[in-house]
Every structure is written in structure tokens, then in C-alpha cells.
Short mmCIF file of the C-alpha atoms (twelve columns), coordinates in Angstrom:
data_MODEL
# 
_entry.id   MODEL 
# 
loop_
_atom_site.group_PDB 
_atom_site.id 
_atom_site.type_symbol 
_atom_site.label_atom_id 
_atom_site.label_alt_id 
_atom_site.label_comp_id 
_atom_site.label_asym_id 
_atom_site.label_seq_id 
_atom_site.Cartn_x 
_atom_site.Cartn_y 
_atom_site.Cartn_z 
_atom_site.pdbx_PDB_model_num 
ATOM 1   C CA . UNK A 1   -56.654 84.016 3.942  1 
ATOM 2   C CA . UNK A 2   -55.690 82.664 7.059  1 
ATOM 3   C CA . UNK A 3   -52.190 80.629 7.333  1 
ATOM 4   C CA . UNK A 4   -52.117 77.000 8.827  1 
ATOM 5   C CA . UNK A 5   -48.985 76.989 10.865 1 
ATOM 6   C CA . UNK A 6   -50.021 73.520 11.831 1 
ATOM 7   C CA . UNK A 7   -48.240 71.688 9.111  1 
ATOM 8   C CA . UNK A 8   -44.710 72.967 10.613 1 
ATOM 9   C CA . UNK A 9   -45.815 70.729 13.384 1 
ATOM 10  C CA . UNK A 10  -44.067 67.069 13.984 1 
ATOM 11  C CA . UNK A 11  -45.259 64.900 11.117 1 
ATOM 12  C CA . UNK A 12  -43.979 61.363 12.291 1 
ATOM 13  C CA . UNK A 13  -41.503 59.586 10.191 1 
ATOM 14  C CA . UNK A 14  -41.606 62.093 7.362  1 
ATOM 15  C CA . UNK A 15  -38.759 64.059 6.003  1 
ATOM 16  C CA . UNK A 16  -40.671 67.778 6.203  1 
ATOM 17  C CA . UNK A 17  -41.688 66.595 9.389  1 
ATOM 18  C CA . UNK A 18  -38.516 67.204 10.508 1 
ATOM 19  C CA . UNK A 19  -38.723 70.363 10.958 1 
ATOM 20  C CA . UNK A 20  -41.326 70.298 13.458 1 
ATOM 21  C CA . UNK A 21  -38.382 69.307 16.370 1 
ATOM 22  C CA . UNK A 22  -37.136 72.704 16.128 1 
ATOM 23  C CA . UNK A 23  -40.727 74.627 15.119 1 
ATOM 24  C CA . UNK A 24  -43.575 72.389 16.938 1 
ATOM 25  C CA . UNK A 25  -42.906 74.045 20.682 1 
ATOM 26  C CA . UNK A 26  -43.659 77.220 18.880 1 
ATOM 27  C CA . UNK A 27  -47.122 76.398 17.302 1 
ATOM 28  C CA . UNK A 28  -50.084 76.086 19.461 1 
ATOM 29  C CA . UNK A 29  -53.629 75.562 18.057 1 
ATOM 30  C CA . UNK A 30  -55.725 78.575 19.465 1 
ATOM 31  C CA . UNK A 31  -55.156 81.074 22.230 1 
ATOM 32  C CA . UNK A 32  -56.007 78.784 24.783 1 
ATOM 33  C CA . UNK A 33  -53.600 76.408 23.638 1 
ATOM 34  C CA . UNK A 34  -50.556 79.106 23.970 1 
ATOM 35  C CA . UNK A 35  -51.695 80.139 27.402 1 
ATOM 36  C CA . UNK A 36  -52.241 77.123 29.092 1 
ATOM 37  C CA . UNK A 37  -48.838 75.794 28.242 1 
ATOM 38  C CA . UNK A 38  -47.239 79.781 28.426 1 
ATOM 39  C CA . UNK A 39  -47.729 79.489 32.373 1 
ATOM 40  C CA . UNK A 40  -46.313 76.144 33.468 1 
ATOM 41  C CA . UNK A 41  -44.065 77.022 31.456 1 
ATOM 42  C CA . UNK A 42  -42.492 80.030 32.736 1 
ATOM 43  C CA . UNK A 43  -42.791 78.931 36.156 1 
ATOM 44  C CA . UNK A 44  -40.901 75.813 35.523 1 
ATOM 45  C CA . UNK A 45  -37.672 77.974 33.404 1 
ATOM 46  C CA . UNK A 46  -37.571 80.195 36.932 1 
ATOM 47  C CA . UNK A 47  -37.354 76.944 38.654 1 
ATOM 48  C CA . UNK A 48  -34.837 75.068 36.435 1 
ATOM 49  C CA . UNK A 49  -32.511 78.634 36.098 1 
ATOM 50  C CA . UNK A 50  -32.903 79.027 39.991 1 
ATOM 51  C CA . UNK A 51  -32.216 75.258 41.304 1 
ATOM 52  C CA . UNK A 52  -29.523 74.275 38.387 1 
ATOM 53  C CA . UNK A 53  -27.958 77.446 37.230 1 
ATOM 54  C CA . UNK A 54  -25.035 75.732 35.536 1 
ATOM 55  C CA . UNK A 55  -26.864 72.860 33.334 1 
ATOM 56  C CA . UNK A 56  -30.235 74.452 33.243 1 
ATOM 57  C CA . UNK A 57  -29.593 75.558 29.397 1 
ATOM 58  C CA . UNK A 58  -28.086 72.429 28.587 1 
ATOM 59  C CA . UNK A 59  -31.203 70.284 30.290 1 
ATOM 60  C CA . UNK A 60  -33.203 72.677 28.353 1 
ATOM 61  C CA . UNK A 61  -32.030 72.223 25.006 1 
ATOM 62  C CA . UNK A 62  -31.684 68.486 25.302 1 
ATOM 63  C CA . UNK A 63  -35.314 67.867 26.666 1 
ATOM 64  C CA . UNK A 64  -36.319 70.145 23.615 1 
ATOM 65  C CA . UNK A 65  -34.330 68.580 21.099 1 
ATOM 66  C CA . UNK A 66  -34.940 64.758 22.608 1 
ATOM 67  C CA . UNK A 67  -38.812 65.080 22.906 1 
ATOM 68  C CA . UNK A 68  -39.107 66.297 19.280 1 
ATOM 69  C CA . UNK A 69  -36.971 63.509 17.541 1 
ATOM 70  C CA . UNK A 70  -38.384 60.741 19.718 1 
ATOM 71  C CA . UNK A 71  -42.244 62.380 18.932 1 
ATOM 72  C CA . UNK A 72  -40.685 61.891 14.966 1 
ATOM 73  C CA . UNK A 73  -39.576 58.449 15.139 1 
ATOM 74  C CA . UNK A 74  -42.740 56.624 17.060 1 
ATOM 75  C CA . UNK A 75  -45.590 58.960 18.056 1 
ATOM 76  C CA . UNK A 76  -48.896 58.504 15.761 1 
ATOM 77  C CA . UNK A 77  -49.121 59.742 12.152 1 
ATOM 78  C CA . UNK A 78  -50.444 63.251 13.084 1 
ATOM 79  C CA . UNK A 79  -49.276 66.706 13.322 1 
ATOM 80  C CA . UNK A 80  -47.817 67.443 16.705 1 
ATOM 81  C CA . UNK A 81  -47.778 70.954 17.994 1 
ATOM 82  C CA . UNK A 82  -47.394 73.162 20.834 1 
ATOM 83  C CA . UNK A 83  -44.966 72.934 24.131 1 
ATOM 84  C CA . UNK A 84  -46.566 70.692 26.409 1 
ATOM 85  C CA . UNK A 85  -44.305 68.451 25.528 1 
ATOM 86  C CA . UNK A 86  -41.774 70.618 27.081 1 
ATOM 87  C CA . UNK A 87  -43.465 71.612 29.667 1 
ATOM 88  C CA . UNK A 88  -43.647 67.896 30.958 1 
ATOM 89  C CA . UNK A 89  -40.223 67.411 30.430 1 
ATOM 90  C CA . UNK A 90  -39.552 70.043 32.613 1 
ATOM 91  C CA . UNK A 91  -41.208 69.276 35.428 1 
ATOM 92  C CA . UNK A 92  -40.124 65.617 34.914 1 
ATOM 93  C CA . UNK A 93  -36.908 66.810 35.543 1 
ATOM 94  C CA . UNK A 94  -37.278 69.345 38.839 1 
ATOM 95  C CA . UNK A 95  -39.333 66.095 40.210 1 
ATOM 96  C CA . UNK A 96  -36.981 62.980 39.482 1 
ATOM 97  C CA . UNK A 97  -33.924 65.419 40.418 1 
ATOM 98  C CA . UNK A 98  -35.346 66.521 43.285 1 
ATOM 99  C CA . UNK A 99  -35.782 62.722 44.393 1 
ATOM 100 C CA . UNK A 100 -32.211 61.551 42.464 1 
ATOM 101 C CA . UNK A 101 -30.131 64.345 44.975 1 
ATOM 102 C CA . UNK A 102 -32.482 64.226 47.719 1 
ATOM 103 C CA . UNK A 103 -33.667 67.627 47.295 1 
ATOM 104 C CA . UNK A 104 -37.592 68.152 48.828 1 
ATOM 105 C CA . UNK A 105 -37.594 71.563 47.284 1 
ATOM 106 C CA . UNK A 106 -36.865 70.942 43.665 1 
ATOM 107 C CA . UNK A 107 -39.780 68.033 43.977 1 
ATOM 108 C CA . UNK A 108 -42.663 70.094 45.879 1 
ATOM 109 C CA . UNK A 109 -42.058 73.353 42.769 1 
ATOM 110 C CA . UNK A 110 -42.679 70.454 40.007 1 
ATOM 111 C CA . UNK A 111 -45.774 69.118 42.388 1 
ATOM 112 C CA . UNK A 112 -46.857 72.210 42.693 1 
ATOM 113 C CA . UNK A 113 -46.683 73.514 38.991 1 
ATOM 114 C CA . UNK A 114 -48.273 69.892 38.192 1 
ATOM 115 C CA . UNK A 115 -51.051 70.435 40.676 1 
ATOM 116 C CA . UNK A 116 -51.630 74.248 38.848 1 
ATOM 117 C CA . UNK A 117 -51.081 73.026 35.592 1 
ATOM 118 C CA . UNK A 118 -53.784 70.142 36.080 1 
ATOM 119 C CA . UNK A 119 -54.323 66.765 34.802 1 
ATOM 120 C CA . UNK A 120 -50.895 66.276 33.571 1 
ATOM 121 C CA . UNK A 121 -50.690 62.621 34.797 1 
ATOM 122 C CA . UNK A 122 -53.498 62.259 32.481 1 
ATOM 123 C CA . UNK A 123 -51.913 63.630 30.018 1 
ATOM 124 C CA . UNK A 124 -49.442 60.796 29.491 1 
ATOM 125 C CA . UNK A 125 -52.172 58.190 28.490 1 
ATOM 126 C CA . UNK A 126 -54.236 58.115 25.128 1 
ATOM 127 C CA . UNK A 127 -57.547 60.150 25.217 1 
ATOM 128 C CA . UNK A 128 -58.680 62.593 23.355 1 
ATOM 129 C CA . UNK A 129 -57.330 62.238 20.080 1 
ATOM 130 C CA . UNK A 130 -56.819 65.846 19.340 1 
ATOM 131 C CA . UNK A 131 -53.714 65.895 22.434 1 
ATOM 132 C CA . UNK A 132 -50.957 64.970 21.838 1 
ATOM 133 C CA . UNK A 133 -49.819 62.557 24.633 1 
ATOM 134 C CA . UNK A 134 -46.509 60.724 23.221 1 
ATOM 135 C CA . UNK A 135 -45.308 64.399 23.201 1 
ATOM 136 C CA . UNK A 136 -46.130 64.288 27.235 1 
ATOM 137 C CA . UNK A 137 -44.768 60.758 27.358 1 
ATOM 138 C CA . UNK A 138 -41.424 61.349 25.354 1 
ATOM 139 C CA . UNK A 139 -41.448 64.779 26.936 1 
ATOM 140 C CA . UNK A 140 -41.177 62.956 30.311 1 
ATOM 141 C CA . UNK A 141 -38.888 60.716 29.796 1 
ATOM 142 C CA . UNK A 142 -36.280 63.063 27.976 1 
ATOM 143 C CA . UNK A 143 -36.839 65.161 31.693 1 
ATOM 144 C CA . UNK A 144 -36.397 62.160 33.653 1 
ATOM 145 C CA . UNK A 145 -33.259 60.787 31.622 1 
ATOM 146 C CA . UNK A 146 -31.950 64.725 32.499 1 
ATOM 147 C CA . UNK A 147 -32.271 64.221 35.584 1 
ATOM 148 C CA . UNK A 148 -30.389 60.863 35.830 1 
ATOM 149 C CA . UNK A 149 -27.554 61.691 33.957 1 
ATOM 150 C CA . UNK A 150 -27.090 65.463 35.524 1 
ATOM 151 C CA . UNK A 151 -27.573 63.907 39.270 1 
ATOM 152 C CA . UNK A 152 -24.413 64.859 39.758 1 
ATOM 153 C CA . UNK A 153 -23.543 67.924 38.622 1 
ATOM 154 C CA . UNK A 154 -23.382 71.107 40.973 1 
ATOM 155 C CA . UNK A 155 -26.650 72.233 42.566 1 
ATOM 156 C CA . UNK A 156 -26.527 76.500 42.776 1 
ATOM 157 C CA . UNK A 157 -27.993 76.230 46.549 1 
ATOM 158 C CA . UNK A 158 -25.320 73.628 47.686 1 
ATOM 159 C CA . UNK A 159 -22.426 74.727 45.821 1 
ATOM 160 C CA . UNK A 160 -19.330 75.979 47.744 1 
ATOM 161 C CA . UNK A 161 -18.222 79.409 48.130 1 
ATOM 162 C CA . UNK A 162 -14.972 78.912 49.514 1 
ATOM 163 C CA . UNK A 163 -11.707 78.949 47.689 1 
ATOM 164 C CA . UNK A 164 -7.946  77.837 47.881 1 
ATOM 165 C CA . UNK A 165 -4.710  78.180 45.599 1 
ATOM 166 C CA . UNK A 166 -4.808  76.119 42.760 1 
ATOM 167 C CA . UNK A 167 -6.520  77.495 39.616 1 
ATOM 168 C CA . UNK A 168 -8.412  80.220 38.383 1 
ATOM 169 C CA . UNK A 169 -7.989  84.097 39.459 1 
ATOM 170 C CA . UNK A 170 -4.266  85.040 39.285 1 
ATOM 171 C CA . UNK A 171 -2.973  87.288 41.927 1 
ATOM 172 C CA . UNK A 172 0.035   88.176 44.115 1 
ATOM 173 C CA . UNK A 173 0.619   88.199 47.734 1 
ATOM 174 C CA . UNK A 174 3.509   88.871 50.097 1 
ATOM 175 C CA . UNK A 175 3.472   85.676 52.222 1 
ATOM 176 C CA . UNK A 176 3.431   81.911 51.677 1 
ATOM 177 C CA . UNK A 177 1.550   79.219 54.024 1 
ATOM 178 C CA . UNK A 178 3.786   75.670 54.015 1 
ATOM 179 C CA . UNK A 179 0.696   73.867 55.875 1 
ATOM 180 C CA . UNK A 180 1.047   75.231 59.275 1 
ATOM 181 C CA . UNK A 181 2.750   78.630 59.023 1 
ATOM 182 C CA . UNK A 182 3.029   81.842 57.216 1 
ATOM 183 C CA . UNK A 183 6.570   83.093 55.684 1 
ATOM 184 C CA . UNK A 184 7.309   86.549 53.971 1 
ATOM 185 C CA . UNK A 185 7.736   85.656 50.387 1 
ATOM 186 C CA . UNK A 186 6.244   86.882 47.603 1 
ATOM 187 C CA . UNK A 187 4.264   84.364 44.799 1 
ATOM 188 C CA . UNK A 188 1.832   83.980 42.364 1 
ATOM 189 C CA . UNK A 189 -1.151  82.238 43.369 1 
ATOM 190 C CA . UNK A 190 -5.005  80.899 41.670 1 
ATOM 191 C CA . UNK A 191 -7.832  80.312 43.398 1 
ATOM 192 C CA . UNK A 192 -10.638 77.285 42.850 1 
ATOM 193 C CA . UNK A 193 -14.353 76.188 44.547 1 
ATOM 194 C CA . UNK A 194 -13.313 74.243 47.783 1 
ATOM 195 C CA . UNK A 195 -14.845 70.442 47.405 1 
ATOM 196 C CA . UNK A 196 -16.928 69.365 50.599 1 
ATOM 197 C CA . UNK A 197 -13.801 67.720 52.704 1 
ATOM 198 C CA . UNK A 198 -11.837 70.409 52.068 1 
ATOM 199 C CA . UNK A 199 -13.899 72.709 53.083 1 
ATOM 200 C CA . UNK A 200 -14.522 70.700 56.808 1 
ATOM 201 C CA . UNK A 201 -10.406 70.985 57.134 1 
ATOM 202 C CA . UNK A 202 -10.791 74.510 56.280 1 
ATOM 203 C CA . UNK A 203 -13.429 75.289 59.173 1 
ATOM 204 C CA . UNK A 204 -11.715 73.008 60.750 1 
ATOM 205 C CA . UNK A 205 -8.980  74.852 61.032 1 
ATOM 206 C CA . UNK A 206 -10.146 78.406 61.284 1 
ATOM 207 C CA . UNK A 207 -12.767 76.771 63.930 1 
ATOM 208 C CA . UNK A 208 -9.000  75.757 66.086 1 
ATOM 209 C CA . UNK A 209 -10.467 72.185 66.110 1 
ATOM 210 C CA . UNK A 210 -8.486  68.936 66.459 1 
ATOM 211 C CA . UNK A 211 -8.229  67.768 62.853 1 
# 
């Protein structure tokens, strides 16, 4: 007797449909189902993880979370199953960041994985009745909203390296700087992520430029 793990899919507007937000990225139809979506979707994790180290789990969970409860509340009274949905989302998000910060490499890895991936602007119209395409749609726009409202928070290739006393790591040294010169005297010090201006005074300054 073979199981139908269909019916943990998203049922729309149904209370054991529920259950499908958190379980319907997990169920795929057949083989071919898993892998097609398995792919894209790895590709596009490495590419989220790499470009936006510190929100990519966030951007994750929401785009999961936001497809599956938008599917519930207005997609078609159907089962909906498998990850496309996230997969869309995804690459919704690498694309519309990549245009929201300016970013040509972030957009040409989602064009790419698209172009692999195949007929995903396809995919976001009705057709064959046995896709589901308001999990592409809502997947899309839960990527795109991501991107919109995480424009501007720190991109790992752009972020700054340098640092200067303020906050952080705790540590002691033997001299003091009052702006323009060093004095013996011992203090405690932190250290935090030099913003963009600061960090021009700072090269600046080691650079023996007129500030």
C-alpha cells in the first residue's frame, strides 16, 4: 500500500490545509518533480548564502513561510505541493536585489539559474492545470517584497573590513590617539565595522591626504 503524501500539500482555505505551509516544499509528485526543483534550488541557496550572508536565513524563512500562507488564503481549491514555489521566490529575490542595490552580479546568477531552470516566466501564468502557478506567482512576489525591504541591509562583498574604537572586542593598549597625536596612556578600548565616510577619512589619513 502505497502512501499519498499529497494531501499534506496546501489545501486552500482549509484548516488541515494548514499544514501544507510548513510540509508542501517537502512533497513533490514523482522523481522528476524533486529533481527538477532540487537543482535550481541548490544553486540559488549558494547564491543567496554567498551574496547576503547576514539576512540570507531570514529571506529564506520569510519567502518560505509568505508563499505558503498567501498559496492558503487565494490560490485555487487544489492540493499544492513541491518547492517551486520557493525556488521562484528565490530567484525573485537575487534578481530584484540585484537591480534594488545596483548589483549586475546578483541579477545575471538569478538570469542564469532562470535560463537553466527553463520556462519559469511561464510558470507564473495559468496552464496546465496540474502546476501549480499561484505558488510561482506568490512565490515571486514574497522574493521580490525581500528584496525591497532588505535593500538596505549589508551586502557580504561590499561590507567594510575596517574597524575603530567604539564597540565590540575589548582590549588594552598602552597609548591613546586625541585626533592628531599619540600619548602613552594606558585604556580600554572596542572596536566596530567602519561606515563608508569613515572609512575615506581613514585612508585619508593613512594615504597623508588633505582632508
Amino acid at each position: 500500500m502505497t502512501m499519498d503524501f499529497g494531501v499534506w500539500g496546501i489545501l486552500p482555505r482549509s484548516i488541515t490545509g494548514l499544514v501544507g505551509i510548513l510540509a508542501a516544499p517537502l512533497i513533490h509528485g514523482s522523481a522528476f518533480h524533486l529533481l527538477s526543483n532540487t537543482f535550481p534550488l541548490i544553486m540559488l541557496l549558494i547564491a543567496v548564502f554567498y551574496f547576503y550572508d547576514e539576512i540570507a536565513t531570514e529571506v529564506f524563512f520569510w519567502i518560505y513561510l509568505a508563499t505558503g500562507f498567501w498559496v492558503w488564503v487565494v490560490a485555487r481549491q487544489a492540493y499544492h505541493i513541491g518547492s517551486s514555489g520557493l525556488v521562484y521566490g528565490l530567484a525573485a529575490f537575487l534578481f530584484f536585489s540585484g537591480i534594488f542595490r545596483r548589483d549586475v552580479r546578483s541579477t545575471a546568477v538569478a538570469l542564469v539559474i532562470a535560463f537553466i531552470h527553463g520556462g519559469m516566466v511561464q510558470g507564473l501564468v495559468p496552464g496546465d492545470s496540474s502546476i501549480s502557478w499561484e505558488s510561482h506567482l506568490l512565490g515571486s512576489a514574497a522574493g521580490i517584497f525581500c528584496s525591497f525591504y532588505f535593500r538596505k541591509e549589508p551586502h557580504v562583498i561590499l561590507k567594510e573590513k575596517l574597524f575603530t574604537a567604539d564597540e565590540g572586542y575589548q582590549g588594552h593598549v598602552s597609548s591613546t590617539f586625541d585626533g592628531y597625536s599619540f600619548s602613552k596612556q594606558e585604556y580600554t578600548y572596542c572596536y566596530k565595522p567602519l561606515d563608508s565616510k569613515a572609512a575615506k577619512i581613514y585612508f585619508d589619513i593613512m594615504s597623508n591626504k588633505e582632508l
